[in-house]
N, C-alpha and C positions, 0 to 999 in steps of 0.2 A: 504494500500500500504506500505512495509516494505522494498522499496528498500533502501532507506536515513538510518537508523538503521541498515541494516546487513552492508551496507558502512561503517559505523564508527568501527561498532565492527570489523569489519577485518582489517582498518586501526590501531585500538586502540592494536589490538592483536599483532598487526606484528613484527616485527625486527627492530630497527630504521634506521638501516642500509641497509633496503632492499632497498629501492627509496627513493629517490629525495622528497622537498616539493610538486615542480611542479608537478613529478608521481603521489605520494599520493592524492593532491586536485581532479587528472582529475576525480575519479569514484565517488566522491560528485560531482562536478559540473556537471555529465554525469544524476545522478539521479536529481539535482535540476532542471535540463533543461528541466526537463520529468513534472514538476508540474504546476498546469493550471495558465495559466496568468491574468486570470480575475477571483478575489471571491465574488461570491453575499452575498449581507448583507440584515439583514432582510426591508421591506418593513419601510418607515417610520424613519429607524434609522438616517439621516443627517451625515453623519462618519464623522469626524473630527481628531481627532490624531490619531497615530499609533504607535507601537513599534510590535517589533520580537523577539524571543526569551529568556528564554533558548530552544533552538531547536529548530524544524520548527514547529513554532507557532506564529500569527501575534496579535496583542491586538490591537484592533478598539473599540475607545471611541464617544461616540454618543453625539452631540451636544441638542438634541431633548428634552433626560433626564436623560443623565450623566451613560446610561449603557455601559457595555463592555463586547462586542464581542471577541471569543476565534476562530481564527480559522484554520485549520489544512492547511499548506502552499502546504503538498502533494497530499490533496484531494478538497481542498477546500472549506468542510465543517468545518462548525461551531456550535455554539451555546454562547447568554450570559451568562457569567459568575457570574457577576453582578448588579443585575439590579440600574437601577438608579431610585431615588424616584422626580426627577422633576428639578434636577440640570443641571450641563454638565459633560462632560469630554472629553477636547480638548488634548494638547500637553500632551503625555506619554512616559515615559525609563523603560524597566526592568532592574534588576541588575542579579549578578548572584546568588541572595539568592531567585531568584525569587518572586521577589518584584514590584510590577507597579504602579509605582509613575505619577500621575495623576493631572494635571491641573485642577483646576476648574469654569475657564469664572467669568461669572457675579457671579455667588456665592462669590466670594471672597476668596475660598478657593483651598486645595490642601487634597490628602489621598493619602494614602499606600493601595493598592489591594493585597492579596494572587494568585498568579496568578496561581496554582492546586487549589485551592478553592473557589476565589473569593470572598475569608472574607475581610472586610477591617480592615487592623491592627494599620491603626492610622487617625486621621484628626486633622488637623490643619486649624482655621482660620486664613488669611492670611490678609485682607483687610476687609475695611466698606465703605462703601458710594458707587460712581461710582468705578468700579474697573471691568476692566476684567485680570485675572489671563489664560495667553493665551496658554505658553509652557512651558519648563523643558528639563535641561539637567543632566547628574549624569556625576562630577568629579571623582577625588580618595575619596574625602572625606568630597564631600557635594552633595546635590541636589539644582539646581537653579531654582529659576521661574521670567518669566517674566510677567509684566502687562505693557497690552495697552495702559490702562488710566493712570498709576500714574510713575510717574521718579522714579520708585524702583525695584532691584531684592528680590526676599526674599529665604535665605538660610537657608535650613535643615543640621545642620552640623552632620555629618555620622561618629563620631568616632569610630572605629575599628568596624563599619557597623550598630549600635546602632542606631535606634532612636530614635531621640530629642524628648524633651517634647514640644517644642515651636521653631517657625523661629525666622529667624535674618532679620529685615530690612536692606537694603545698598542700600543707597539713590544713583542715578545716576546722576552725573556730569559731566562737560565739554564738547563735542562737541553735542554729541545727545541732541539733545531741542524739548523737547515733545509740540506736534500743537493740537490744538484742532476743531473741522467741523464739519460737522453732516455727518451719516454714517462711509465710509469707511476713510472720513478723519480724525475720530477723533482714528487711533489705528497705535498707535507707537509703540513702544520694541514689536515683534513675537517671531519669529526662535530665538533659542539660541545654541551656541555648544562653545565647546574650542578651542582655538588655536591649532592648529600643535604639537608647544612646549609643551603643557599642564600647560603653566603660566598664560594666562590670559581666556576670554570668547571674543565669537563674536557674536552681533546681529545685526539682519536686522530692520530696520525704514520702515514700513510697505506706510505709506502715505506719504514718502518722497524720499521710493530704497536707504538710505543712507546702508551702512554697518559702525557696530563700533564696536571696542577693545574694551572691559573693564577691567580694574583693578579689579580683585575680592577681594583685599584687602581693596581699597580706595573706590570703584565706579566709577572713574574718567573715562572717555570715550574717544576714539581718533576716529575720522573719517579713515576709514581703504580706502587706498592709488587705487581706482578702474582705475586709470588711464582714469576717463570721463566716467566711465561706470557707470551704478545705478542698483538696483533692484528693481523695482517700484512693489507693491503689493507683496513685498516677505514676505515667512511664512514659516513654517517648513524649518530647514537647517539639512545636514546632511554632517558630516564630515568623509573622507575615506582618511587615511596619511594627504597629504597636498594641496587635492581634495575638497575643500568644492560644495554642494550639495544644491542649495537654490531655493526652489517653489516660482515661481510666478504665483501665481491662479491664475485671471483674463485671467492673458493671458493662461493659459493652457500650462505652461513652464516650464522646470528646468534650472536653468542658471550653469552652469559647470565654478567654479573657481577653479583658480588654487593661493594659498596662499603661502607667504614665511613664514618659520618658525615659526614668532615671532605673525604671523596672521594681521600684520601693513599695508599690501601691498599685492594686487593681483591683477589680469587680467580675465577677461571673456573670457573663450579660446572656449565658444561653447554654444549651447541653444539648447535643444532637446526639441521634442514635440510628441505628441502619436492621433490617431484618437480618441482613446479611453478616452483622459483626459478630463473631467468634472468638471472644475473646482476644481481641485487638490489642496489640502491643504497645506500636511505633506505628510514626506516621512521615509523609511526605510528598510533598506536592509539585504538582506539575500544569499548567496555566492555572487552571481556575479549580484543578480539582485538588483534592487529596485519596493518597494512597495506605491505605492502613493491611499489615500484613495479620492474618488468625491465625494464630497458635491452638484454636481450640481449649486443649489445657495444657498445665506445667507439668512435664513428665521427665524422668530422669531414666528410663527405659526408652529403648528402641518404638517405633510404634509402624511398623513397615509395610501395614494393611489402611491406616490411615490415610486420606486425600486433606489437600490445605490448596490453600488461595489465599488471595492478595484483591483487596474490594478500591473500589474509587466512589469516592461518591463527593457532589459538589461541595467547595468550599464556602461554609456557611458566612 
């Protein structure tokens, strides 16, 4: 299907001065509309993170054994890219060197994917002991990861897109206070993204619906301003202006905040839900829609008779 490609190269060709932003987007968002709303993944796979792009292309990371799935957002086929040898690969970002920076869960670790080739171009140990290394988000000039088990981000710092040889620990302070339970009570720091402004980061407290600022300088953490509201089982966040975008699995949610600038302060203006979500992880978008992968449930066994997909539905 080549409608989305001859769209760009006409808009890329044109005049700048022919139409408006608004003109220009309608004949992508006319061809995105036309792309199927549910992608099946292979049998088995657990999906767990997600990322989009460069172009319409979605990267689904499998909790099961850390492979990643490539698949085509206008047809809805796929294929892995990289297989995994018995790890994970939850929370993922591409960048625009085409790069897919990859979570690692229990592993303790993190990698760089080639995302045309699915070489992997780097790995970093990240943790020992208990440790799940759960999501990632990419700055100007770092990549973040958070873990469940331990009060730490750990940063790849991305100087002039370079990467590191090794992370940076930055220990988390102040209002976030990591609980510990068995199961689902025992995973704090999820979802990660940035502020609005792009000075600080925000994360969601998975067993507690808290939201927090951080200081990516300090560590230091503020309980961010929900006015009574919480996100309880929140994971995957995804930010759009000053629209933050926060999965709540369990319940089959997206909770729609609306953030001030500084990401200190926000309201719940809204909670969408889908027939289709299955226990939705992580999320991420592609013109006007968003992509949520179903995990179904949390399993720590194989599940090889299992079917899973990956839903789109409009961005509220």
């Amino acid at each position: 299907m080549l409608v989305l490609p001859l769209v760009l190269a006409a808009l890329t060709s044109a005049p700048a001065q022919a139409s408006s932003p608004t003109q220009a987007a309608a004949p992508v968002q006319a061809a995105v509309d036309r792309f199927p709303t549910t992608i099946p993944l292979p049998d088995g796979f657990q999906p767990e993170g997600i990322a989009t792009g460069p172009g319409p292309f979605a990267y689904v990371g499998s909790m099961a054994d850390g492979s990643v799935y490539r698949a085509d957002l206008r047809t809805g086929r796929g294929a892995i890219i990289s297989r995994g040898t018995g790890g994970q690969a939850l929370g993922m970002k591409t960048d625009a060197h085409g790069r897919l920076f990859v979570a690692g869960g229990t592993g303790g670790d993190a990698r760089v994917v080639d995302v045309r080739t699915g070489r992997v171009l780097a790995s970093y140990r990240l943790a020992t002991g208990p440790t799940f290394v759960n999501d990632v988000i990419l700055t100007r000039d770092a990549a973040w990861f958070t873990d469940s088990f331990a009060p730490v981000l750990y940063k790849l710092p991305l100087h002039g897109g370079e990467l590191p040889a090794e992370a940076v620990r930055i220990p988390l302070t102040g209002d976030l206070v990591y609980r510990t339970g068995p199961d689902g009570a025992a995973f704090n720091a999820n979802g990660i993204t940035p502020t609005p402004d792009g000075r600080g980061l925000i994360v969601v407290q998975s067993n507690t619906g808290g939201l927090f600022h951080v200081d990516p300088a300090t560590g230091t953490t503020r309980r961010v301003d929900l006015h009574g509201e919480s996100l309880p089982d929140g994971d995957g966040l995804l930010l759009h202006g000053r629209t933050l975008y926060a999965v709540q699995n369990r319940f089959d949610t997206v909770a729609v905040v609306r953030l001030n600038a500084a990401g200190t302060e926000g309201r719940v203006i809204r909670r969408v839900t889908d027939s289709r979500f299955d226990l939705p992880t992580t999320v991420a978008e592609f013109g006007s829609r968003l992509y949520l992968p179903n995990i179904r449930f949390f399993s720590t066994e194989p599940t090889p008779h299992l079917s899973y997909n990956a839903v789109a539905i409009p961005r509220p």
